[in-house]
PyMOL Python script that loads the backbone (N, CA, C, O; Angstrom):
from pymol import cmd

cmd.read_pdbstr("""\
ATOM      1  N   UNK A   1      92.042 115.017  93.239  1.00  0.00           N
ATOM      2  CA  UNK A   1      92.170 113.747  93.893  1.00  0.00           C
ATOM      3  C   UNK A   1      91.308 112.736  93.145  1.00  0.00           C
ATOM      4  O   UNK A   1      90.129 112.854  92.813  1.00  0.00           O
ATOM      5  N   UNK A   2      92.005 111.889  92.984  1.00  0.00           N
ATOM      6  CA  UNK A   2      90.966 110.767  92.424  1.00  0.00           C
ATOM      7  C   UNK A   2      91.257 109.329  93.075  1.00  0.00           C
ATOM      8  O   UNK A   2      92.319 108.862  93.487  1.00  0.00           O
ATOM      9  N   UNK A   3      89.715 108.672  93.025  1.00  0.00           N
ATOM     10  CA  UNK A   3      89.513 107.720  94.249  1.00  0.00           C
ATOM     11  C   UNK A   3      89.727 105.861  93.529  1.00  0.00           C
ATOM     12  O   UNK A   3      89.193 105.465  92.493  1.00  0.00           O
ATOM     13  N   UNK A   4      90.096 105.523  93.902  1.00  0.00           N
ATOM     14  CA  UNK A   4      90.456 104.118  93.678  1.00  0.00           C
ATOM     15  C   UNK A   4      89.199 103.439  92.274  1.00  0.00           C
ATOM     16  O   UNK A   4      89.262 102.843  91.199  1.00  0.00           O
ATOM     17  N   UNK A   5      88.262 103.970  93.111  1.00  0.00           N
ATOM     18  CA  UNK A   5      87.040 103.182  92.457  1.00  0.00           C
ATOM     19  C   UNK A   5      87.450 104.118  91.202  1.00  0.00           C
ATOM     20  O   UNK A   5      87.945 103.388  90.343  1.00  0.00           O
ATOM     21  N   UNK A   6      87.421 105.541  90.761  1.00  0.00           N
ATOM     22  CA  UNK A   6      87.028 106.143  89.560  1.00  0.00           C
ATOM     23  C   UNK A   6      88.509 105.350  88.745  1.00  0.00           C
ATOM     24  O   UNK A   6      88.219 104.918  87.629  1.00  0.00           O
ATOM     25  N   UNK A   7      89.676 105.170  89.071  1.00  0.00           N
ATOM     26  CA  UNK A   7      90.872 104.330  87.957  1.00  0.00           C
ATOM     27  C   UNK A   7      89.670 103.417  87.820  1.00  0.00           C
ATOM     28  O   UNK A   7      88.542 103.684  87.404  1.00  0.00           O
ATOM     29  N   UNK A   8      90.204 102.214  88.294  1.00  0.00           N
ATOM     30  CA  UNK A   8      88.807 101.156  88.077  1.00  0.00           C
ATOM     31  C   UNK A   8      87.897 100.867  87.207  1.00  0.00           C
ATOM     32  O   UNK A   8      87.654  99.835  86.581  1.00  0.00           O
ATOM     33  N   UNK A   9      87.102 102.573  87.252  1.00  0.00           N
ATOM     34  CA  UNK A   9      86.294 102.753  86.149  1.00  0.00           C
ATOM     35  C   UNK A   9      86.722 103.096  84.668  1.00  0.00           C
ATOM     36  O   UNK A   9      86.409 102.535  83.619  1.00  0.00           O
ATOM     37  N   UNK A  10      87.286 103.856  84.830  1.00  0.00           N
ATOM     38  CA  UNK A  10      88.079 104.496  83.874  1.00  0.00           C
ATOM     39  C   UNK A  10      88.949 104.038  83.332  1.00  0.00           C
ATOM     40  O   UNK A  10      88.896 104.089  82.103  1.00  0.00           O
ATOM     41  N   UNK A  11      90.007 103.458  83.898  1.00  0.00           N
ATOM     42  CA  UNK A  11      90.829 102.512  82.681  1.00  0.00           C
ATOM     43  C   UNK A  11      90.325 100.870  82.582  1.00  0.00           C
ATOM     44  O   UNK A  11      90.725 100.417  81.510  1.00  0.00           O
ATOM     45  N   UNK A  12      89.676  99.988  83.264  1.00  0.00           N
ATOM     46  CA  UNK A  12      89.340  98.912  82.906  1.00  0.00           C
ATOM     47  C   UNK A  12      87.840  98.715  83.482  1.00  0.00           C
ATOM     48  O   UNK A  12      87.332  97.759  84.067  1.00  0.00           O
ATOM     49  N   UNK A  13      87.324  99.961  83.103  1.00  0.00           N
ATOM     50  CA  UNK A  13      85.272  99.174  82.695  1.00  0.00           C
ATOM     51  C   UNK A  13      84.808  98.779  84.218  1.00  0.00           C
ATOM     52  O   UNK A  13      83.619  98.520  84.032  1.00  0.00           O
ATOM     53  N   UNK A  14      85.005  98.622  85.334  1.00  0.00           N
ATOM     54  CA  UNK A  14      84.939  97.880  86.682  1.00  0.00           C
ATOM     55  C   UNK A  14      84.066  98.918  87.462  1.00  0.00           C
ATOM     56  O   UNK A  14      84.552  99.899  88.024  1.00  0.00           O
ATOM     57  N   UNK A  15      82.980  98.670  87.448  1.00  0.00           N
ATOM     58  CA  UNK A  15      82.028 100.161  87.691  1.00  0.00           C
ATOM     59  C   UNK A  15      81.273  99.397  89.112  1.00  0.00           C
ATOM     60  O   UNK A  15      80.206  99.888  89.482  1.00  0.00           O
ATOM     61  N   UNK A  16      81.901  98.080  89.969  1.00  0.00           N
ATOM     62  CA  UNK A  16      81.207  97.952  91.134  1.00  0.00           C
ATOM     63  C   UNK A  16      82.149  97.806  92.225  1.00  0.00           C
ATOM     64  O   UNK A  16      83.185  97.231  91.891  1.00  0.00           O
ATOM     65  N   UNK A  17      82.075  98.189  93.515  1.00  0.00           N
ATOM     66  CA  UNK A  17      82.654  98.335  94.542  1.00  0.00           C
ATOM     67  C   UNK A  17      83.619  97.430  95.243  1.00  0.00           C
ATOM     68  O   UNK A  17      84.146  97.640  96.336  1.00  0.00           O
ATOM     69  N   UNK A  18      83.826  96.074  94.219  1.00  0.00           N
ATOM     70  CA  UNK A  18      84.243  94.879  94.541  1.00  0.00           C
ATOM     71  C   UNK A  18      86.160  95.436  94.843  1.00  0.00           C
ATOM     72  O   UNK A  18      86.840  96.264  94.235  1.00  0.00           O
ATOM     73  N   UNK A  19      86.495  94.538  96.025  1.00  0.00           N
ATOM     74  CA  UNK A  19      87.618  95.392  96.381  1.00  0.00           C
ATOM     75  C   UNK A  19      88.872  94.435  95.592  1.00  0.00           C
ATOM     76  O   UNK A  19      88.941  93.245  95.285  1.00  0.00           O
ATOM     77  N   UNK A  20      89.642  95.409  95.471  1.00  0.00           N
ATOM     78  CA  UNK A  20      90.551  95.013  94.266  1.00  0.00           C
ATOM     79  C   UNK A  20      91.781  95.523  94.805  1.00  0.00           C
ATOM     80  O   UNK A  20      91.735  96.563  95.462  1.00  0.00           O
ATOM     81  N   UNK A  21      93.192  94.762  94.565  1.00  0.00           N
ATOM     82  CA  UNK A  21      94.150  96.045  95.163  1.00  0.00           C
ATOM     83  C   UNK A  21      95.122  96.010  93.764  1.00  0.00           C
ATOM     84  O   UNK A  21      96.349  96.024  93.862  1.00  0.00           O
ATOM     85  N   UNK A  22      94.534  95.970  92.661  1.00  0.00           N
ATOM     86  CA  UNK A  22      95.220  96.292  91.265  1.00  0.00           C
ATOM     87  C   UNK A  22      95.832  97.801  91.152  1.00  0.00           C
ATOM     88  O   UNK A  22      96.951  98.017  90.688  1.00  0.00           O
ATOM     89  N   UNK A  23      94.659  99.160  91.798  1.00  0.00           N
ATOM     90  CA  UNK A  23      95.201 100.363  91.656  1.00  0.00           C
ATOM     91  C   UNK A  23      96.417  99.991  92.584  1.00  0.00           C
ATOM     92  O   UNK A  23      97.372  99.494  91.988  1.00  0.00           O
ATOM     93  N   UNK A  24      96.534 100.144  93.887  1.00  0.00           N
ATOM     94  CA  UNK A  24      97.884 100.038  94.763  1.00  0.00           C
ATOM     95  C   UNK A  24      98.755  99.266  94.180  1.00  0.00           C
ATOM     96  O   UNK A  24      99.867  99.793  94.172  1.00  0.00           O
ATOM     97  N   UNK A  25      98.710  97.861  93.509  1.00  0.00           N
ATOM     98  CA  UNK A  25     100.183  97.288  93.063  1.00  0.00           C
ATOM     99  C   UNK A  25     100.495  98.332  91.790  1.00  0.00           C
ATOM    100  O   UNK A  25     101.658  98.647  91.540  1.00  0.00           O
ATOM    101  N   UNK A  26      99.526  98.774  91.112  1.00  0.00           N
ATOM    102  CA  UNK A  26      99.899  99.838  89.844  1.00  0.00           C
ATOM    103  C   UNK A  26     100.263 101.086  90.581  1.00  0.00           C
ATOM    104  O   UNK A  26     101.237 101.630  90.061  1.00  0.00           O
ATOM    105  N   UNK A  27      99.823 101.671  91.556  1.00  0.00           N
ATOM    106  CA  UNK A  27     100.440 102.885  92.213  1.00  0.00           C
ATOM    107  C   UNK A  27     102.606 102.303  92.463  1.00  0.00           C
ATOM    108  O   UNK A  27     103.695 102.701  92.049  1.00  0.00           O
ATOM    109  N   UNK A  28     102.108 101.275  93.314  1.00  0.00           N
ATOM    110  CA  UNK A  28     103.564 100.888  93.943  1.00  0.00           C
ATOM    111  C   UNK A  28     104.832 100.859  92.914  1.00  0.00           C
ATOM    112  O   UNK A  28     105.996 101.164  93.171  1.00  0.00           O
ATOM    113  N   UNK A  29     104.377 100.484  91.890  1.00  0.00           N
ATOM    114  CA  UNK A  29     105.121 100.104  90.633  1.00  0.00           C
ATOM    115  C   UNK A  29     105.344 101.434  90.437  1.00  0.00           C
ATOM    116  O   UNK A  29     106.543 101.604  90.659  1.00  0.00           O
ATOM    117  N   UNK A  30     104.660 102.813  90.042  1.00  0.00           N
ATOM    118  CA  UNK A  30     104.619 103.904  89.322  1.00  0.00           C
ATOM    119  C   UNK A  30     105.741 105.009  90.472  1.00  0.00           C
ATOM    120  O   UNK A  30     106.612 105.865  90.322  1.00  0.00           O
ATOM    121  N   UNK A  31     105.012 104.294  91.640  1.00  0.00           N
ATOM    122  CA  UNK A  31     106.676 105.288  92.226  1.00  0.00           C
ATOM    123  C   UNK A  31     107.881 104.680  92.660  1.00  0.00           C
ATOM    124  O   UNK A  31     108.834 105.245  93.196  1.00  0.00           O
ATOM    125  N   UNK A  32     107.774 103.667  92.426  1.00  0.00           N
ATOM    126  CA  UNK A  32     108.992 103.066  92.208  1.00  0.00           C
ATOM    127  C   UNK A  32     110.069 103.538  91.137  1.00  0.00           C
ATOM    128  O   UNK A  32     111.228 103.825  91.438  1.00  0.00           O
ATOM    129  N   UNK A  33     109.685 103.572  90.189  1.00  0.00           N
ATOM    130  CA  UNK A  33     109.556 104.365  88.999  1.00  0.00           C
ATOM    131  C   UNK A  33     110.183 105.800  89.387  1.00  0.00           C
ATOM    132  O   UNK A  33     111.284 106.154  88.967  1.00  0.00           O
ATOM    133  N   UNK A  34     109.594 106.376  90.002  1.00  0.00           N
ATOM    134  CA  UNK A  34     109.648 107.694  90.183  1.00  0.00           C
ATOM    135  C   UNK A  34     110.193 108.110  91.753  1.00  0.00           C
ATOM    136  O   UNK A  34     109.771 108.951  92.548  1.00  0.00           O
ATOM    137  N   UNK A  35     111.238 107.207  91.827  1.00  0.00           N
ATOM    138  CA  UNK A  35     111.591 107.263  93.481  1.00  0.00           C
ATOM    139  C   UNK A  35     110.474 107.862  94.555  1.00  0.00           C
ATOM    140  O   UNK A  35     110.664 108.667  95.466  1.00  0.00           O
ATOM    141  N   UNK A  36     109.147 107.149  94.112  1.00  0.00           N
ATOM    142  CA  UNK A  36     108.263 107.876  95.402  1.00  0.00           C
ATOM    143  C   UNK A  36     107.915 108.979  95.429  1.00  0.00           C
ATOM    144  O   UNK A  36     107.153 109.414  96.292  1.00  0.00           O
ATOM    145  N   UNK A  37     108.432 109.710  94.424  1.00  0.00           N
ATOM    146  CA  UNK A  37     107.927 111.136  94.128  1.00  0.00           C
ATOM    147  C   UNK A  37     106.368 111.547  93.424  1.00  0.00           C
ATOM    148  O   UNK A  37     105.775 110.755  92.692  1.00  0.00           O
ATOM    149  N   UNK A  38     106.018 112.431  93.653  1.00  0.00           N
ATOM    150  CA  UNK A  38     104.983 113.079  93.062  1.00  0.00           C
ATOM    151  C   UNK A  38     103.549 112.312  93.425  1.00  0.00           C
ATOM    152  O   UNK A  38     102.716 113.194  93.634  1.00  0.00           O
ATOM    153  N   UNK A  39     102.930 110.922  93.582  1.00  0.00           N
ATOM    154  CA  UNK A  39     102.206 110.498  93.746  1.00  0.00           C
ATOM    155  C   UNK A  39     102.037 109.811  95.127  1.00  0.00           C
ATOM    156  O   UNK A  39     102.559 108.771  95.528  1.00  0.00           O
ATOM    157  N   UNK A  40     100.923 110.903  95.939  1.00  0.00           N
ATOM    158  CA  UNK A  40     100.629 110.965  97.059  1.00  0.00           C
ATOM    159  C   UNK A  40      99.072 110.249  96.949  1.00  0.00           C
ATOM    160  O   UNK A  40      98.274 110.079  96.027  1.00  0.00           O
ATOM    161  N   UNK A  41      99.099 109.887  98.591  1.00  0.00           N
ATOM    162  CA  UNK A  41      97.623 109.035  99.080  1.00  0.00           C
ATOM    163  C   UNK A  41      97.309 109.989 100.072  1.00  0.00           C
ATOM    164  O   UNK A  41      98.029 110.557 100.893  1.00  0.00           O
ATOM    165  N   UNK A  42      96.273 110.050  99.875  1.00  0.00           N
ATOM    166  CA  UNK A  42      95.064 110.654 100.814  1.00  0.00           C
ATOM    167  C   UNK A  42      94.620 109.708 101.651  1.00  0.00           C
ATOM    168  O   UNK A  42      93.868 109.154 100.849  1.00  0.00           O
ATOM    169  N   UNK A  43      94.520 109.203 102.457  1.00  0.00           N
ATOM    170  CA  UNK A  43      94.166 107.563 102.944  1.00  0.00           C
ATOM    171  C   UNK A  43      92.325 107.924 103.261  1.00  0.00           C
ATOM    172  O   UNK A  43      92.017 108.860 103.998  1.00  0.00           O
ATOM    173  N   UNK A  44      91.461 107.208 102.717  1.00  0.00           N
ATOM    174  CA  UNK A  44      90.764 107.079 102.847  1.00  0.00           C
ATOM    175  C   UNK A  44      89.583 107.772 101.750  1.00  0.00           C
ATOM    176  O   UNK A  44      88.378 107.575 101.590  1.00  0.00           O
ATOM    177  N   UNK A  45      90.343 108.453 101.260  1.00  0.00           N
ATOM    178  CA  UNK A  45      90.038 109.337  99.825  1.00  0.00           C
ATOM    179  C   UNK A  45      90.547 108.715  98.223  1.00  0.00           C
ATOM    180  O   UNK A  45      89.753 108.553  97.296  1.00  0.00           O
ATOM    181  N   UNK A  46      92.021 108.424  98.145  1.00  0.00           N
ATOM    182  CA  UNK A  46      92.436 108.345  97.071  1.00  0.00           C
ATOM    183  C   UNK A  46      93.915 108.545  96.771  1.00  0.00           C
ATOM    184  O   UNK A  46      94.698 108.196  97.654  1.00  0.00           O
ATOM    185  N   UNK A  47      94.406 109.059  95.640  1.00  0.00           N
ATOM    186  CA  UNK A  47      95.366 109.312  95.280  1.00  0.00           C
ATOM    187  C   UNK A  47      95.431 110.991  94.654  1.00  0.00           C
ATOM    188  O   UNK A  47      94.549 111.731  94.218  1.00  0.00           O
ATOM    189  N   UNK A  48      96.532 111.121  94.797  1.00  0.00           N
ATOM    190  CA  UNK A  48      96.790 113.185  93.971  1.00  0.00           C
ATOM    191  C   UNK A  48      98.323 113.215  93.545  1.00  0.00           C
ATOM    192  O   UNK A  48      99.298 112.621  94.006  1.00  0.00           O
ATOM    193  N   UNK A  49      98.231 113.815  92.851  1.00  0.00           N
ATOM    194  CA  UNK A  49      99.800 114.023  92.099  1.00  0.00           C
ATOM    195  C   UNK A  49     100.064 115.589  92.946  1.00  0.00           C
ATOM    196  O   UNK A  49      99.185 116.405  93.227  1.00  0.00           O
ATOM    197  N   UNK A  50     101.694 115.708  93.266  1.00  0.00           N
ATOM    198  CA  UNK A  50     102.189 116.598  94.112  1.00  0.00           C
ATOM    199  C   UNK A  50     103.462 117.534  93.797  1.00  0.00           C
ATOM    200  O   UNK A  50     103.960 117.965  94.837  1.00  0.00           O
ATOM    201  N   UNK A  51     103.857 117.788  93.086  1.00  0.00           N
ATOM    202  CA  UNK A  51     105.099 118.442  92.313  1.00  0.00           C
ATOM    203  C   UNK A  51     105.761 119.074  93.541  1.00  0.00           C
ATOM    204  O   UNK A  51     105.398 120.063  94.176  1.00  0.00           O
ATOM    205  N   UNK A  52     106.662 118.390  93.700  1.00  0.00           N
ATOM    206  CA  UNK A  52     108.115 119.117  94.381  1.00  0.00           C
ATOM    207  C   UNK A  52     108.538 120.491  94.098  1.00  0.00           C
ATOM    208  O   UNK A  52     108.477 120.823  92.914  1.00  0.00           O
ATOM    209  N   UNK A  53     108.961 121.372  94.961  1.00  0.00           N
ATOM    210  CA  UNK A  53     109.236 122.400  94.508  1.00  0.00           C
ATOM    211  C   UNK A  53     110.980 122.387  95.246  1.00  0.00           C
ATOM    212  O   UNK A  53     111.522 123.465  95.492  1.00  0.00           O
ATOM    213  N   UNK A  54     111.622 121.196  95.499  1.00  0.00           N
ATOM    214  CA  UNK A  54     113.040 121.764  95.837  1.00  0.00           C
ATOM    215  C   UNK A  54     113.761 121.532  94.406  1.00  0.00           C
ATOM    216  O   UNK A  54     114.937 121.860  94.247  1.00  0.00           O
TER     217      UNK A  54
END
""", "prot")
cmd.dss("prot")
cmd.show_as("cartoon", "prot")
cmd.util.cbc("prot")
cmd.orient("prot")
C-alpha cells in the first residue's frame, strides 16, 4: 500500500503535508484507463494495486 504523501514524495520532490489532490486526479485518469481495474483505495491509508483473478 502506498500513501498519498509517499507519490508526492517520490515522483515530484513534495516532502510536506500540504494537501494536494494531484495523486487522485492522476489515480482517476489511470483507471479510467484501465476500466477501474486493478487500482484500489484503502480510504484513509492510500492506494494498492489488485489483480483480478476472473
Amino acid at each position: 500500500m502506498v500513501s498519498r504523501e509517499e507519490l508526492l514524495q517520490h515522483f515530484w520532490g513534495i516532502s510536506d503535508t500540504a494537501e494536494t489532490r494531484t495523486i487522485d486526479v492522476l489515480i482517476s485518469k489511470i483507471r479510467k484507463k484501465l476500466n477501474n481495474h486493478y487500482i484500489k483505495t484503502k480510504r484513509g491509508f492510500g492506494y494498492y494495486f489488485e489483480e483480478n483473478e476472473t
